[in-house]
VOTI-219882 format. One record per atom (N, C-alpha, C): residue number from 1; chain; atom name; y, x, z. Coordinates in steps of 0.05 Angstrom, whole numbers, always signed. Layout:
BEGIN
R   num   chaine   atome       yy       xx       zz
R   NUM        A      CA        Y        X        Z
...
//
This chain:
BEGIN
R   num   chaine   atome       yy       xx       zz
R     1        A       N      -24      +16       +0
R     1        A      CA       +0       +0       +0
R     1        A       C      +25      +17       +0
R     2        A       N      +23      +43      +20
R     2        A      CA      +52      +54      +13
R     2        A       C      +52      +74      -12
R     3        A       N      +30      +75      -23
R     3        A      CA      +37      +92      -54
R     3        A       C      +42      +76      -63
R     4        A       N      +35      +46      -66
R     4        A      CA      +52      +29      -88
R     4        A       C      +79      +31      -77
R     5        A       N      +92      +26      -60
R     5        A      CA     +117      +26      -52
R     5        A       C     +127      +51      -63
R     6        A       N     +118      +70      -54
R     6        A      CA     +137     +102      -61
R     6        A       C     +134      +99      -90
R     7        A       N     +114      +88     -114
R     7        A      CA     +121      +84     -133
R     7        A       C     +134      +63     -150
R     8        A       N     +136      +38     -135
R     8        A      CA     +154      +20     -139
R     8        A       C     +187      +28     -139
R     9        A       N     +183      +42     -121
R     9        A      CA     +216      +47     -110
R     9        A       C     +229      +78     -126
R    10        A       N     +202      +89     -135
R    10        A      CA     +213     +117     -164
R    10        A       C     +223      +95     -185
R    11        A       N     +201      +78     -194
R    11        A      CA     +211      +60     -220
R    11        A       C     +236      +54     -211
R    12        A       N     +251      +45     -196
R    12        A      CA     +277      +32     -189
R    12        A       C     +303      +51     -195
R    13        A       N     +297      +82     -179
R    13        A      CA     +308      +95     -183
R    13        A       C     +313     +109     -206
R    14        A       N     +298     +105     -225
R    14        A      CA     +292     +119     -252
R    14        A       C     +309     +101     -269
R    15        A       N     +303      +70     -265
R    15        A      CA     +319      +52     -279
R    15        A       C     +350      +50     -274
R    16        A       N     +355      +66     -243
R    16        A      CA     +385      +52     -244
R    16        A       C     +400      +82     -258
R    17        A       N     +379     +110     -255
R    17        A      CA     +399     +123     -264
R    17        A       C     +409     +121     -298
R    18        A       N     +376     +115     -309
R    18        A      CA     +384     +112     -335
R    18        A       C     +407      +98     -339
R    19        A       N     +407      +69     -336
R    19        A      CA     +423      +52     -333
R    19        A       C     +460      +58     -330
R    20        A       N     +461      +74     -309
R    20        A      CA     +490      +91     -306
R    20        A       C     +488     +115     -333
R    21        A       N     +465     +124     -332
R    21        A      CA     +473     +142     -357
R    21        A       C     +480     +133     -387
R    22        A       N     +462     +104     -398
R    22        A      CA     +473      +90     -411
R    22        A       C     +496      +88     -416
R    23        A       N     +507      +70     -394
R    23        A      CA     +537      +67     -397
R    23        A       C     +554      +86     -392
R    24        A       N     +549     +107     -385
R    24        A      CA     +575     +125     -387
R    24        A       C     +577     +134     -410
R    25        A       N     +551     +127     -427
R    25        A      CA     +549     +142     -456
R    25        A       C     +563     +138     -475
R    26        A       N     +561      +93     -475
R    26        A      CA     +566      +76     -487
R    26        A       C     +593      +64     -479
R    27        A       N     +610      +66     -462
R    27        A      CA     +630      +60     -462
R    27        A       C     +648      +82     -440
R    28        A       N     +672      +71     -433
R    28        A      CA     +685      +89     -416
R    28        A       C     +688      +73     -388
R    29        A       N     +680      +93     -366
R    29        A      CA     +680      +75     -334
R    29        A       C     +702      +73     -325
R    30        A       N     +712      +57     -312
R    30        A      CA     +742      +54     -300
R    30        A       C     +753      +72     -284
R    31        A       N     +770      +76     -283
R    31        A      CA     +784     +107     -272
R    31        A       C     +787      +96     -246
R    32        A       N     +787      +69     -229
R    32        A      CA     +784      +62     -196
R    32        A       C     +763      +52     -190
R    33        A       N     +756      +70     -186
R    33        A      CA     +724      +68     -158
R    33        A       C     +725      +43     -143
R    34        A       N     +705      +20     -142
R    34        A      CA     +710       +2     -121
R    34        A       C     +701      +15      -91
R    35        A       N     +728       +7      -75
R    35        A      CA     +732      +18      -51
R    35        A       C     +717       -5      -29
R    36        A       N     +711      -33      -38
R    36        A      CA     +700      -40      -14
R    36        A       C     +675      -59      -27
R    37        A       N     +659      -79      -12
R    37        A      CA     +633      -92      -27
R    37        A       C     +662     -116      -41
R    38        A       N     +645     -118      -57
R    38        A      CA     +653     -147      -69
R    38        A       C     +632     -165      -73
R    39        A       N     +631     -186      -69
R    39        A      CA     +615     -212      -77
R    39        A       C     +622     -230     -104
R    40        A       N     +617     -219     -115
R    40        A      CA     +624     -228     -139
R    40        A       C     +596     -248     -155
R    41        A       N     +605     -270     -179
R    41        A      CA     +584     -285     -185
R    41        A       C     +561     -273     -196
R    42        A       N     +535     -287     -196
R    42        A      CA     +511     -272     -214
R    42        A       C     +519     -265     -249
R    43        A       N     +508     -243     -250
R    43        A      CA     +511     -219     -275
R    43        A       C     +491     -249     -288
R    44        A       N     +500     -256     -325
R    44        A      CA     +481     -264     -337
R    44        A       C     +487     -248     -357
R    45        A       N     +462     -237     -364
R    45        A      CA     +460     -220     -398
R    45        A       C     +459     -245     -418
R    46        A       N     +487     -231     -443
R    46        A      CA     +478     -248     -471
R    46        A       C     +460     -233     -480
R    47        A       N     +434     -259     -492
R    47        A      CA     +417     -249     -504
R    47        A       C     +419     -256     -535
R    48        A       N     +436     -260     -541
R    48        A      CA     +443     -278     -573
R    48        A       C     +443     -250     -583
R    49        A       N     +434     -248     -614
R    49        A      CA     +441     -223     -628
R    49        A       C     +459     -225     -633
R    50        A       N     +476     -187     -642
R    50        A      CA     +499     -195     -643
R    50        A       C     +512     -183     -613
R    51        A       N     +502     -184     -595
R    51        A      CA     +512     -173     -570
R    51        A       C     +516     -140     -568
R    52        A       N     +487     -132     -571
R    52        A      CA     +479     -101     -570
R    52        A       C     +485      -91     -554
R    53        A       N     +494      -61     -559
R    53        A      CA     +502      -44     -532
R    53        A       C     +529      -52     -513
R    54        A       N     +543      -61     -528
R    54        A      CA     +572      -64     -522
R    54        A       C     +563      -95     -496
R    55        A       N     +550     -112     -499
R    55        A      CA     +541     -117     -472
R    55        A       C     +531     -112     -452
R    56        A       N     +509      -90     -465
R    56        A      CA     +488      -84     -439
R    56        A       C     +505      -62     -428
R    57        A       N     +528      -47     -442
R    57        A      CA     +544      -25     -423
R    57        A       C     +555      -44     -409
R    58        A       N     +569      -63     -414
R    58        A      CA     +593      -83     -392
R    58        A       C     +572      -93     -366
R    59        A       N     +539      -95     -373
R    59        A      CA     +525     -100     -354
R    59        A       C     +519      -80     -332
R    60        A       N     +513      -62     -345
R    60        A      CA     +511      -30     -329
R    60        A       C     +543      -22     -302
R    61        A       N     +557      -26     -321
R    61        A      CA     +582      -16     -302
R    61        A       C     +583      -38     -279
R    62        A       N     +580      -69     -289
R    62        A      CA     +584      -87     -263
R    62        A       C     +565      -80     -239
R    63        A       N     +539      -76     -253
R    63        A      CA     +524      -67     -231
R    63        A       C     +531      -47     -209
R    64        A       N     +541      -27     -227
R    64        A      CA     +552       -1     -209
R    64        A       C     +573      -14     -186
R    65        A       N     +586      -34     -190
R    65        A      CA     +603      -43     -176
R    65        A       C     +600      -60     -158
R    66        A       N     +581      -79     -160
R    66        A      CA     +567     -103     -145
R    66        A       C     +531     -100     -128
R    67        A       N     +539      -94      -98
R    67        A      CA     +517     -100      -90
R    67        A       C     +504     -122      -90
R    68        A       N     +512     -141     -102
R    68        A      CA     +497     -170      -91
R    68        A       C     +480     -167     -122
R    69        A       N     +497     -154     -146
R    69        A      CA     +483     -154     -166
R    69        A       C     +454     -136     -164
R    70        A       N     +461     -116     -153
R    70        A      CA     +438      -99     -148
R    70        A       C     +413     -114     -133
R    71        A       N     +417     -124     -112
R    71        A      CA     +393     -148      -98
R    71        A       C     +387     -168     -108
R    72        A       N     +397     -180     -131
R    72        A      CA     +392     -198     -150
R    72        A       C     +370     -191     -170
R    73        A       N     +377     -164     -179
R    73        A      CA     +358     -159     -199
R    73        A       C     +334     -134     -186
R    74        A       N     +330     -125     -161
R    74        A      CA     +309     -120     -155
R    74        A       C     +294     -121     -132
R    75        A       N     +308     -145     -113
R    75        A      CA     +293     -158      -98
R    75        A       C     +266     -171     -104
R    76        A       N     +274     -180     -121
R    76        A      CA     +238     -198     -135
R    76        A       C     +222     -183     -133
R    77        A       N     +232     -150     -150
R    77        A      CA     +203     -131     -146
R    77        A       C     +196     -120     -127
R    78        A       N     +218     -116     -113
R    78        A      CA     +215      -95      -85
R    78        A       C     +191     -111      -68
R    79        A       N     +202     -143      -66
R    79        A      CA     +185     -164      -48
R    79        A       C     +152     -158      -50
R    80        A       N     +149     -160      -84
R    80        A      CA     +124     -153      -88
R    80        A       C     +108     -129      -70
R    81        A       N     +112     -108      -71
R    81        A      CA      +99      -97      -59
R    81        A       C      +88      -97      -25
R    82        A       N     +100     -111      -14
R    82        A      CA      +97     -125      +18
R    82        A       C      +75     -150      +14
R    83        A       N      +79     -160       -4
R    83        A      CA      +55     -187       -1
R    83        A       C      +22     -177       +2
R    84        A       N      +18     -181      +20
R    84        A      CA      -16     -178      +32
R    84        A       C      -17     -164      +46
R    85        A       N       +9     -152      +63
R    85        A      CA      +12     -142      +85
R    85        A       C       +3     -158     +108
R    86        A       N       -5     -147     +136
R    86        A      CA      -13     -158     +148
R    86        A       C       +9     -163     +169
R    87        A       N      +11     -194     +188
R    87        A      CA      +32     -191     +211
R    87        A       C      +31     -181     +236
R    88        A       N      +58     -158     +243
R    88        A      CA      +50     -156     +267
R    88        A       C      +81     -150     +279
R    89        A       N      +85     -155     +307
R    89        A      CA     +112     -158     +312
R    89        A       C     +125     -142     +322
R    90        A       N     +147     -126     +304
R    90        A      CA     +163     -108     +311
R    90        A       C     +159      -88     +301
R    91        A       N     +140      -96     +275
R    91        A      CA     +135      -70     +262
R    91        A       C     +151      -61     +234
R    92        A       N     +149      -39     +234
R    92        A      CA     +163      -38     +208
R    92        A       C     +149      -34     +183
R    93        A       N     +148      -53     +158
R    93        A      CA     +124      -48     +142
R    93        A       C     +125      -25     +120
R    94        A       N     +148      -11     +122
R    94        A      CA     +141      +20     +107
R    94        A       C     +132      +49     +123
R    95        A       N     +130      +46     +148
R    95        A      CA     +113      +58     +170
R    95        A       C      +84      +52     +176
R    96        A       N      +83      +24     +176
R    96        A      CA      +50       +9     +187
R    96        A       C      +47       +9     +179
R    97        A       N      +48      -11     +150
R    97        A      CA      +39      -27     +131
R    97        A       C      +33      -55     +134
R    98        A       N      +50      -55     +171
R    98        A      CA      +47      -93     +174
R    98        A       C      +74     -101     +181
R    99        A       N      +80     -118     +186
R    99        A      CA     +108     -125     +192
R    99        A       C     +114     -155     +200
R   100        A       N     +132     -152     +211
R   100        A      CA     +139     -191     +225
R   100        A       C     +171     -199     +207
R   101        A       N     +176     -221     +204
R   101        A      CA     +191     -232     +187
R   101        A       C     +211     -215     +179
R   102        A       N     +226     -207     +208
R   102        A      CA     +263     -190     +208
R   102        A       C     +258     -172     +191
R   103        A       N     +243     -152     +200
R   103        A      CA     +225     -129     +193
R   103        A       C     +229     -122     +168
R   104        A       N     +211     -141     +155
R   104        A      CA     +208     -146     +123
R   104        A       C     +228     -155     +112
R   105        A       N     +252     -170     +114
R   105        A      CA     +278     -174     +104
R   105        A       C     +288     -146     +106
R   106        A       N     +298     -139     +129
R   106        A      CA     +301     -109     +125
R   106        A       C     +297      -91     +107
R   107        A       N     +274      -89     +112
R   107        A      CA     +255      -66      +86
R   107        A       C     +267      -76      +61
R   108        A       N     +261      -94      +58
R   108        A      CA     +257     -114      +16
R   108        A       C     +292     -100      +16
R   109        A       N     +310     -113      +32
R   109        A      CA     +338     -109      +26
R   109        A       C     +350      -82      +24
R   110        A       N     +330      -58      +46
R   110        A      CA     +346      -36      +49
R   110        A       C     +337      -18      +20
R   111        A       N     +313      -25      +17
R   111        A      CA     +292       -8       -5
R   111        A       C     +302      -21      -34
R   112        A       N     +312      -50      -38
R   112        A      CA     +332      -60      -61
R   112        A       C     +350      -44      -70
R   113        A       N     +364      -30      -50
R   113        A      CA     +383       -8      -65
R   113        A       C     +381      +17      -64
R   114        A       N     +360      +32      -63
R   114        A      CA     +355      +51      -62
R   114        A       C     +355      +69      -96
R   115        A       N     +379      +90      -96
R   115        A      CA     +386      +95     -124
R   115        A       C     +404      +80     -144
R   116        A       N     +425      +63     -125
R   116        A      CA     +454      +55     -123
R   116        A       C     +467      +61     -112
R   117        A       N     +492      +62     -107
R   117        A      CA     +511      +78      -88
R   117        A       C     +518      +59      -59
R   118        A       N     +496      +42      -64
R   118        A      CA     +502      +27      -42
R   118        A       C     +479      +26      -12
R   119        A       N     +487      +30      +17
R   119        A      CA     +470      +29      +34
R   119        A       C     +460       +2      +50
R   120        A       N     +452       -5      +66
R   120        A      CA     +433      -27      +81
R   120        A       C     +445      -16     +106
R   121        A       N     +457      -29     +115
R   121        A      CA     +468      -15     +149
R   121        A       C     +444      -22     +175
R   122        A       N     +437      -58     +175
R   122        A      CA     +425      -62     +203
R   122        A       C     +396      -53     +196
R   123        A       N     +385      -52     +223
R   123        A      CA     +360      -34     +215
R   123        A       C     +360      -49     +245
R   124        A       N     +324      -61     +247
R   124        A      CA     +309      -73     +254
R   124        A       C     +311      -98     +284
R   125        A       N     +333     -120     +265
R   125        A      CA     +348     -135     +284
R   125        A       C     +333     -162     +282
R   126        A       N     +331     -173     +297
R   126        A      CA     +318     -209     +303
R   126        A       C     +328     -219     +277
R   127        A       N     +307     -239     +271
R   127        A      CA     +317     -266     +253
R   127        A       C     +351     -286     +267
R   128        A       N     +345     -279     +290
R   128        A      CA     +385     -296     +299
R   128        A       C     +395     -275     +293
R   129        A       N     +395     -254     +292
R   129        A      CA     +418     -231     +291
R   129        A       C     +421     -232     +265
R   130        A       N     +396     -227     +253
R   130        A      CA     +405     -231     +215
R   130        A       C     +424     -253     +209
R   131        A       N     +414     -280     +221
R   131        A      CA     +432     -306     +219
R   131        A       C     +461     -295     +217
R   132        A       N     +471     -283     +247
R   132        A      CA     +492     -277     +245
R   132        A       C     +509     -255     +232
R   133        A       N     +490     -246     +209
R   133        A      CA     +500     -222     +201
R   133        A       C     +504     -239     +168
R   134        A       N     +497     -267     +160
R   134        A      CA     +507     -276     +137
R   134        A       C     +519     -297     +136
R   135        A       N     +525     -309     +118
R   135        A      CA     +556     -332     +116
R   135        A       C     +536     -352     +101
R   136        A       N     +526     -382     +114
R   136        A      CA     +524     -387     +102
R   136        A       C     +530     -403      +62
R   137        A       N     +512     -414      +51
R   137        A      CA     +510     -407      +24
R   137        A       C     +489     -439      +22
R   138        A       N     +504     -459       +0
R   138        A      CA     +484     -484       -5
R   138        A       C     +462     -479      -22
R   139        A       N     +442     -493      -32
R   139        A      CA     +424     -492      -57
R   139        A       C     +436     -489      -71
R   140        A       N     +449     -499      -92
R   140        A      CA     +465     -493     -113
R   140        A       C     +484     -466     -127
R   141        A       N     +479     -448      -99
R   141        A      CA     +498     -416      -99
R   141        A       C     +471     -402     -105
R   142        A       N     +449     -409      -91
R   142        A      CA     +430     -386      -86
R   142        A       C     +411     -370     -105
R   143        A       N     +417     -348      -94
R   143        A      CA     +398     -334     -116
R   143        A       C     +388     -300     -106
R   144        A       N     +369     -290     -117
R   144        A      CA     +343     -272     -109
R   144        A       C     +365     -249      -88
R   145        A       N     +352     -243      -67
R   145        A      CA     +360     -235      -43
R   145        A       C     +373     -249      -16
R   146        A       N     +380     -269      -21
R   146        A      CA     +389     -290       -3
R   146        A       C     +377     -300      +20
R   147        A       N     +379     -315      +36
R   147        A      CA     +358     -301      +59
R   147        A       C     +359     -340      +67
R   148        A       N     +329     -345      +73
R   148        A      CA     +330     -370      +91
R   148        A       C     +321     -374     +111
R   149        A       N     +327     -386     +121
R   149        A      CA     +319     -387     +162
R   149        A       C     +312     -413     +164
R   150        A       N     +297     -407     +193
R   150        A      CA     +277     -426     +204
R   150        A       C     +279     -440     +231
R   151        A       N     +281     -463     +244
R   151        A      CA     +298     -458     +268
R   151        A       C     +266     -481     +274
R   152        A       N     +263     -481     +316
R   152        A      CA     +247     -503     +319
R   152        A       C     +263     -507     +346
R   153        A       N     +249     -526     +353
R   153        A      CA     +264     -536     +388
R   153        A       C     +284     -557     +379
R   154        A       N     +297     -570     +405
R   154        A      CA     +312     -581     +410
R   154        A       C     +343     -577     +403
R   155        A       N     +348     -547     +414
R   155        A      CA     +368     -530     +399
R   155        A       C     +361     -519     +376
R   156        A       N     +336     -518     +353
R   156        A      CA     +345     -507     +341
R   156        A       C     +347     -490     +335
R   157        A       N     +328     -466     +350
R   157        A      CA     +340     -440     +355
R   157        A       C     +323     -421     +332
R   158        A       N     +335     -410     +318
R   158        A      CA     +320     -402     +291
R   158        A       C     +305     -382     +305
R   159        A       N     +283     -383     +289
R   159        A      CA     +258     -360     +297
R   159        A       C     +245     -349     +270
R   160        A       N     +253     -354     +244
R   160        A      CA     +237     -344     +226
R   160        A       C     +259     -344     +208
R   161        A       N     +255     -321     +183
R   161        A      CA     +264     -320     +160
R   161        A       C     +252     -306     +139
R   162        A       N     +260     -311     +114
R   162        A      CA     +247     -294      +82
R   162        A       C     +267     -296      +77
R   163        A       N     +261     -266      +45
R   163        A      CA     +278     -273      +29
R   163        A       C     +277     -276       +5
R   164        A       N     +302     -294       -7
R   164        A      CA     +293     -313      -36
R   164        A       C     +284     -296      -57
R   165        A       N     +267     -293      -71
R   165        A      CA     +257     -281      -97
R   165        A       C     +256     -290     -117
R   166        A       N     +270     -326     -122
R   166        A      CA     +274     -343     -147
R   166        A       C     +275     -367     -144
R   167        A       N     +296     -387     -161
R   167        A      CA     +299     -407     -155
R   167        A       C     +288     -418     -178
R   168        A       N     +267     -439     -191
R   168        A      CA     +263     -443     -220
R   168        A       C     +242     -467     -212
R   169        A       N     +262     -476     -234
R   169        A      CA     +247     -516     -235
R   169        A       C     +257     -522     -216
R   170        A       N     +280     -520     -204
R   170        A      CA     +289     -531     -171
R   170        A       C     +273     -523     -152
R   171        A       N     +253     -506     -150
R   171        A      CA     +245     -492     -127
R   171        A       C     +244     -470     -113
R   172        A       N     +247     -464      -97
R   172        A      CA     +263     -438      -71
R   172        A       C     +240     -428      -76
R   173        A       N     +230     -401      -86
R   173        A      CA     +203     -381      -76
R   173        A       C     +224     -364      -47
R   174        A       N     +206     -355      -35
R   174        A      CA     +209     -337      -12
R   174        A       C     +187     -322       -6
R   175        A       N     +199     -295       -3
R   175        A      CA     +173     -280      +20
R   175        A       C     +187     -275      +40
R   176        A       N     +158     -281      +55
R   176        A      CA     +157     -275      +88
R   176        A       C     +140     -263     +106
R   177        A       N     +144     -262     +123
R   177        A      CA     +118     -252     +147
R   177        A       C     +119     -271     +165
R   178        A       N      +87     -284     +158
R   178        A      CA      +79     -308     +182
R   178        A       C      +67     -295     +196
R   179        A       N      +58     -312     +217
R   179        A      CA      +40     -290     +242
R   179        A       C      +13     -303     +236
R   180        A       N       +4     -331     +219
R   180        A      CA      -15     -336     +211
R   180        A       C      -37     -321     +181
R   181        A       N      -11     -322     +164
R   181        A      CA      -11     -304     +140
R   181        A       C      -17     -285     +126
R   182        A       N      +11     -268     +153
R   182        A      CA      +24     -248     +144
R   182        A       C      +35     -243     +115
R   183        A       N      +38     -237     +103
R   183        A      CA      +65     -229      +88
R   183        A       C      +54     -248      +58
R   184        A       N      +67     -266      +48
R   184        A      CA      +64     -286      +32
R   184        A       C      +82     -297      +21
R   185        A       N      +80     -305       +4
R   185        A      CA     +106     -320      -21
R   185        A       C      +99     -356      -26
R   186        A       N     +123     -367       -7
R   186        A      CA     +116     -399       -8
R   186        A       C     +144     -404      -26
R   187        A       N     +136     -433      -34
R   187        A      CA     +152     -446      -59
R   187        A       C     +155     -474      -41
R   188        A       N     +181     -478      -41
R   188        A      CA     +189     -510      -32
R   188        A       C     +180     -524      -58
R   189        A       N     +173     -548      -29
R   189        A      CA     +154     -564      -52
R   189        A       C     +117     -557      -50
R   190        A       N     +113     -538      -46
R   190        A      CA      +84     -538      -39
R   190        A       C      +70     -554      -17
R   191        A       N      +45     -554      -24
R   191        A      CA      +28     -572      +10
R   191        A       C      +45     -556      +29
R   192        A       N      +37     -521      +29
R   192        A      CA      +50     -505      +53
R   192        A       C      +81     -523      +65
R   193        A       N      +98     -525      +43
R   193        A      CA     +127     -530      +56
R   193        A       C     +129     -555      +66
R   194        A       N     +114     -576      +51
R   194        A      CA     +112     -602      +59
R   194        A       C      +98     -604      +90
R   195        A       N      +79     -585      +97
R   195        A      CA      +58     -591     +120
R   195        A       C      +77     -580     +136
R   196        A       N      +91     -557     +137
R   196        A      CA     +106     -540     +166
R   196        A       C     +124     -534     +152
R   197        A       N     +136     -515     +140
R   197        A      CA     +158     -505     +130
R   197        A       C     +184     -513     +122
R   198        A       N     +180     -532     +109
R   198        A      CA     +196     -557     +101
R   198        A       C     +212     -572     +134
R   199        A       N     +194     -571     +140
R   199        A      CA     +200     -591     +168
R   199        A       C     +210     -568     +196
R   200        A       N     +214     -542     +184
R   200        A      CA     +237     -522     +204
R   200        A       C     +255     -519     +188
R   201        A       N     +257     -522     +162
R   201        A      CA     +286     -506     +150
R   201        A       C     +301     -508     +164
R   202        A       N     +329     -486     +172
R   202        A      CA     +349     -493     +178
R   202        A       C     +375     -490     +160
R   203        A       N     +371     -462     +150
R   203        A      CA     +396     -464     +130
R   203        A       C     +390     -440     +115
R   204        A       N     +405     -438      +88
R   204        A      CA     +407     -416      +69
R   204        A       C     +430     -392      +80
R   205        A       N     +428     -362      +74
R   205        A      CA     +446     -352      +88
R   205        A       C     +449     -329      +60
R   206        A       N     +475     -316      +60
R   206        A      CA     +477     -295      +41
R   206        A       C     +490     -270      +54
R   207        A       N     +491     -250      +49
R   207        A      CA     +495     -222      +74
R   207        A       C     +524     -215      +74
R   208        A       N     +537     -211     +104
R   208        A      CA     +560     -210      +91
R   208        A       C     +570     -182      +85
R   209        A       N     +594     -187      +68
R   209        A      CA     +592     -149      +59
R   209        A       C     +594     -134      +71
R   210        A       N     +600     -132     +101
R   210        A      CA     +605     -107     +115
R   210        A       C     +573      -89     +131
R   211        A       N     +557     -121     +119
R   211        A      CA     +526     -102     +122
R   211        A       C     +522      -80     +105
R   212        A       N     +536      -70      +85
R   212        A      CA     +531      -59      +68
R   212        A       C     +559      -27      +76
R   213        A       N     +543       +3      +63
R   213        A      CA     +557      +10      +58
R   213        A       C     +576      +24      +24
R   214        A       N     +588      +35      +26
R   214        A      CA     +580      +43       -1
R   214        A       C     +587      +83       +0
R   215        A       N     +564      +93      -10
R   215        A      CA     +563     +118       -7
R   215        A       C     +591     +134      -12
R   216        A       N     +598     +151       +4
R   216        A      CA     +623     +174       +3
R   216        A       C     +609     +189      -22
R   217        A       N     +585     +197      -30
R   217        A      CA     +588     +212      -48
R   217        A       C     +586     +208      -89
R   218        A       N     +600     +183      -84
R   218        A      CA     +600     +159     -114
R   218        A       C     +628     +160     -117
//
C-alpha cells in the first residue's frame, strides 16, 4: 500500500512539473506572484477544437495560482490509494497503513499538493476541529476536495467526516474511514447512505485559505 502511494504521489509530481514547464514554454507568466490563497471558481477545460495550446497554457498558469484548483484535480486520485485501508484511531495512514476519518482527510489533502507551491498546514486534528477549520459550502458549490461531516446526538455533535471525490448524476461520492469498514467510497443515494449515512449528515464544508500555505521558495 505505501509503494502505491510513493508512486501515486511521483505521477503527481511529474505531472505538475511538466505542466509548469508547458506553460512557461507556451505562453508568458505574469510578472506578480500571487501573494496570498485565493478561492477562486472551478478551472473548466475547452475541449472544442480549435482551443489547443493557447488554452491548456491559460489552464497551467491558473493552476499555479489556485489551490483549490490543485485539490480539484487530484484529490480523486490521491483518495484512491487509501481505499482498503484498514480503521484505526489516531493513526496516520502514510505511517500505518490504517487510519480513522480526520487522519485520512489530512493525508488525501496534504499529499493533493505535493509538487505545487502550495502547503497543508493542520496535521492530525479531530473531525470538529476540521469543521472549524472550513466555511461552510451548499450542494450546488461543491466539488472534489470538499469535505463532509457527520454529526449524531441531541446536539449534534459532529463525529465523522470524508472527502468529496465527485459529484455526477446528482450524487456526492466520498472517501472515508469507518470504524466498521475502514477506508471506503460511499455515494449518496446508496442502500449505505439511505440505512445510516444519510440519516447523520450534517453539513458540506470547504477549507479556509489560511489552512494553506504558499511556499517562500515560488
Amino acid at each position: 500500500m505505501k509503494e502505491k502511494l510513493i508512486l501515486l504521489i511521483v505521477l503527481i509530481l511529474v505531472c505538475a512539473v511538466s505542466g509548469q514547464s508547458f506553460a512557461s514554454k507556451s505562453s508568458s507568466a505574469p510578472k506578480n506572484a500571487v501573494s496570498a490563497v485565493s478561492e477562486e471558481q472551478p478551472i473548466k477545460l475547452q475541449t472544442e477544437s480549435g482551443q489547443g495550446d493557447q488554452q491548456q497554457s491559460g489552464f497551467f498558469k491558473k493552476m499555479q495560482k489556485n489551490v483549490f484548483s490543485y485539490l480539484q484535480q487530484n484529490v480523486p486520485f490521491i483518495s484512491t490509494v487509501y481505499i482498503g485501508m484498514g480503521y484505526r484511531s489516531s493513526s496516520n495512514p502514510d505511517t500505518t497503513g490504517e487510519s480513522d476519518c480526520s487522519n485520512l482527510v489530512n493525508a488525501i489533502t496534504r499529499n493533493s499538493l505535493i509538487g505545487t507551491d502550495y502547503e497543508f498546514v493542520p496535521d492530525g486534528i479531530s473531525s470538529r476541529d476540521l469543521r472549524d477549520n472550513c466555511h461552510k459550502v451548499s450542494y450546488n458549490e461543491l466539488r472534489p476536495g470538499d469535505l463532509i461531516f457527520f454529526a449524531k446526538g441531541r446536539k449534534h455533535r459532529i463525529y465523522h467526516v470524508g472527502v468529496i471525490t465527485k459529484v455526477l448524476f446528482g450524487a456526492v461520492h466520498f472517501v472515508h474511514a469507518s470504524s466498521g469498514s475502514g477506508v471506503v467510497e460511499t455515494v449518496s443515494g446508496s442502500e449505505t447512505w439511505h440505512h445510516y449515512w444519510g440519516k447523520k449528515f450534517h453539513s458540506f464544508g470547504r477549507w479556509k485559505p489560511e489552512v494553506f500555505v504558499k511556499k517562500s521558495n515560488t
